[in-house]
C-alpha positions as CSV (number, residue, x, y, z in Angstrom):
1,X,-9.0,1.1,5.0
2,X,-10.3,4.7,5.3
3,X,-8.7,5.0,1.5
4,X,-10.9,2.6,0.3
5,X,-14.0,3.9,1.8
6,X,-12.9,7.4,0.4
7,X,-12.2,6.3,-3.3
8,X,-15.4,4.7,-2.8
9,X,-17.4,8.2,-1.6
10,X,-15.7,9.7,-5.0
11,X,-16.9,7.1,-7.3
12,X,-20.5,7.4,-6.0
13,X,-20.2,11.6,-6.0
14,X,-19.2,11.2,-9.8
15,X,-21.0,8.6,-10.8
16,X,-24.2,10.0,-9.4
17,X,-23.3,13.6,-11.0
18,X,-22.4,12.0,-14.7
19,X,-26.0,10.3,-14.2
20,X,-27.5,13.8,-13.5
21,X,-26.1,15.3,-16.5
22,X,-25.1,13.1,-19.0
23,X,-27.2,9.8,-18.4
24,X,-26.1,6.7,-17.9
25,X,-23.2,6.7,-19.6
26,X,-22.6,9.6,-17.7
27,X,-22.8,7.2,-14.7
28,X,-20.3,5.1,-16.0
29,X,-17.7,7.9,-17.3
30,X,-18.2,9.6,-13.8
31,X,-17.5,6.1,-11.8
32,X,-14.1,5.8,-13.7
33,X,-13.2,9.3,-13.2
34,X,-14.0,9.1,-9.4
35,X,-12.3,6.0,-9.5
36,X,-9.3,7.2,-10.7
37,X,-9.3,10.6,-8.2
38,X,-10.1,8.0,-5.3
39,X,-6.9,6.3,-6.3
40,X,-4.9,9.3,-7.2
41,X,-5.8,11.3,-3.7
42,X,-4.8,7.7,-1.8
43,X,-1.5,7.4,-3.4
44,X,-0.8,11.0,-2.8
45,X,-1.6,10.3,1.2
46,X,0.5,8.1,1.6
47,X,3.6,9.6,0.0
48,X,3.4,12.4,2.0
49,X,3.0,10.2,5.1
50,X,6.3,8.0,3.7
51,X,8.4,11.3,3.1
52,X,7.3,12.3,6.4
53,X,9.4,9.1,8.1
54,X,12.0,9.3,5.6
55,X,12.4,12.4,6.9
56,X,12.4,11.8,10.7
57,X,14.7,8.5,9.7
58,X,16.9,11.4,8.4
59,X,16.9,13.6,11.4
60,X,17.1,10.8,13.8
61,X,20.4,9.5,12.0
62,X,21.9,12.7,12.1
């Protein structure tokens, strides 16, 4: 849940600096873009986390 809460944080920091300097449509472009970071940095978490236990599958196996 803590991925959620962080894609959330990123969507708000963007959306709130696209508001700042472009306007509203700002705030939109800058929610999509946090949006997609959120998502991105959460994917990339858990891979690493997965290739860690593939990894000590690996070692345990051997």
């Amino acid at each position: 849940m803590i991925f959620l809460k962080l894609t959330f944080l990123y969507i708000v920091v963007a959306g709130i600096l696209g508001l700042i300097f472009l306007g509203p449509v700002g705030a939109i472009i800058g929610g999509i873009i946090g949006f997609v970071f959120g998502v991105t940095q959460s994917n990339y978490r858990r891979i690493v986390n997965l290739e860690k236990e593939i990894n000590d599958l690996k070692n345990n196996k051997s």
